[in-house]
C-alpha positions in Angstrom: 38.8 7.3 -15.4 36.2 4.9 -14.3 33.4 7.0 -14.9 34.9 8.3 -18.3 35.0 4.4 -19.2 31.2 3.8 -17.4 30.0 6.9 -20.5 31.7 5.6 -23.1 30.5 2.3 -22.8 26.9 3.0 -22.6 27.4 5.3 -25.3 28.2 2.4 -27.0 25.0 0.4 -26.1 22.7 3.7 -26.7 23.8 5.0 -29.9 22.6 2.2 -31.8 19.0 2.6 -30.3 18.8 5.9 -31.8 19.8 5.0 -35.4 16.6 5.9 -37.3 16.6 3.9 -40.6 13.6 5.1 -41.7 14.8 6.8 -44.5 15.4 3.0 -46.4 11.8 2.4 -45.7 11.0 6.0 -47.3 13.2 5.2 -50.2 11.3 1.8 -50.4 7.9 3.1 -50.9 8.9 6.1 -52.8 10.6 3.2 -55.4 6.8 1.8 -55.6 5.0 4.9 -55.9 7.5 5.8 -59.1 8.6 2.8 -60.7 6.4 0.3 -62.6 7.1 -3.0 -60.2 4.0 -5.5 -58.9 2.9 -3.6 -55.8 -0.1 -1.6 -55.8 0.5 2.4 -54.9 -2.2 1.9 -52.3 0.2 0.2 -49.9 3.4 2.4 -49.9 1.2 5.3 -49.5 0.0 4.2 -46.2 3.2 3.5 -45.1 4.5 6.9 -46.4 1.7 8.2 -44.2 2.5 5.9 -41.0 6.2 7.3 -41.3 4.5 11.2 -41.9 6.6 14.5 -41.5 10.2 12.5 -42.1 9.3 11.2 -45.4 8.4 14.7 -47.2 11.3 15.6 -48.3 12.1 12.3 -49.9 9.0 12.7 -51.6 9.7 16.1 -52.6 13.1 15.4 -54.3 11.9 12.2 -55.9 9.0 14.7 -57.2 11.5 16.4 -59.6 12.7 13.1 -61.6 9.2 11.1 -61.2 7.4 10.0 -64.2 4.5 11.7 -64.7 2.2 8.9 -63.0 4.7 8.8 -60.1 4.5 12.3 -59.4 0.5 11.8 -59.0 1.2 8.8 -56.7 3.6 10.9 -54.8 1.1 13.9 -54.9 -1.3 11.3 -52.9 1.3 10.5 -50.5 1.8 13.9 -49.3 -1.9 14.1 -49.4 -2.3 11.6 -46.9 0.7 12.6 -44.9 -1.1 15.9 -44.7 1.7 18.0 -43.5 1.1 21.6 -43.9 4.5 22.4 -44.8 3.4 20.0 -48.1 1.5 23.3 -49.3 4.5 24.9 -51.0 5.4 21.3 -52.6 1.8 21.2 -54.2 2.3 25.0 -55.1 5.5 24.7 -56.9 4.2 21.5 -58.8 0.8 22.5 -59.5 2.6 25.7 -61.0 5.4 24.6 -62.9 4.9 21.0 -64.0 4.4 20.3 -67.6 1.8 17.8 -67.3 -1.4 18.6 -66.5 -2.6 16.0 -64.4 0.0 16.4 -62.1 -0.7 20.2 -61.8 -4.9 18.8 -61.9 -3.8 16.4 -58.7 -1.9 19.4 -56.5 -4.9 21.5 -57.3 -7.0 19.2 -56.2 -5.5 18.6 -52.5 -5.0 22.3 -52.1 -8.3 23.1 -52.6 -9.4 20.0 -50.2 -6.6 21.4 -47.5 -8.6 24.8 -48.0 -12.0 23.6 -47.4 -10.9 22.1 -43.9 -10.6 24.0 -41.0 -6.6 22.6 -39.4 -3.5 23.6 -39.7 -3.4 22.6 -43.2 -6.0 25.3 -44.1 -4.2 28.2 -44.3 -0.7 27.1 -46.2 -3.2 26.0 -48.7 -5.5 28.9 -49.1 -2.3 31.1 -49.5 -0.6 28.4 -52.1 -4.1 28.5 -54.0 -4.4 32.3 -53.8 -0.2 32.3 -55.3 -0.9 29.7 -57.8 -3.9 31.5 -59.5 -1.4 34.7 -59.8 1.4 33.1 -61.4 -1.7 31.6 -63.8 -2.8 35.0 -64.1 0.5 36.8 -65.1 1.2 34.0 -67.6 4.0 32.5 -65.1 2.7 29.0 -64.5 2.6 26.1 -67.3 
């Protein structure tokens, strides 16, 4: 019984610890990157990027109700991120979305991530290589 009460109690002290919050400190910068407000983009991106991997898919759901200048800024945040998993985001964006500088920004980052030689380099070539057929067969905006 002791030793029961011993585990419960650090339980107690450790779960705490392990509470990542991050996800209000996503939300926060994601807010700047889409909303008009005084901050600059500049800012939030970087700590978009200094948070990395756990902020993508914030970014990618806030991607489908962003203005058209927030979907840029977010575009620049999973640029810098630089996650390879981002590829598919860019695709489906640089495919589907009805403005054209959004679709102009994804293409843009692809074709950077392709030039490379990382991890990035291959998600991208294959997004690139899928966005030009959807273009092709008339499928993409």
């Amino acid at each position: 019984m002791q030793n029961f009460l011993m585990a419960a109690l650090l339980a107690l002290l450790v779960l705490p610890a392990c509470d990542d919050r991050s996800y209000r400190q996503i939300g926060a910068a994601i807010d700047v990157l889409t909303k008009r407000n005084h901050e600059l983009p500049g800012p939030a991106i970087e700590r978009l990027r200094h948070l990395g991997r756990r902020a993508v898919p914030q970014i990618e759901t806030a991607m489908h109700t962003a203005s058209a200048r927030g979907k840029v800024n977010l575009v620049a945040a999973l640029a810098a991120i630089g996650e390879p998993e981002s590829a598919a985001i860019l695709q489906h964006f640089a495919v589907y979305d009805a403005n054209s500088e959004v679709r102009t920004a994804c293409d843009e980052v692809l074709a950077k991530w392709a030039a490379g030689n990382d991890p990035k380099t291959a998600p991208a070539k294959q997004a690139l290589a899928r966005i030009a057929e959807k273009r092709r067969l008339g499928q993409a905006e």
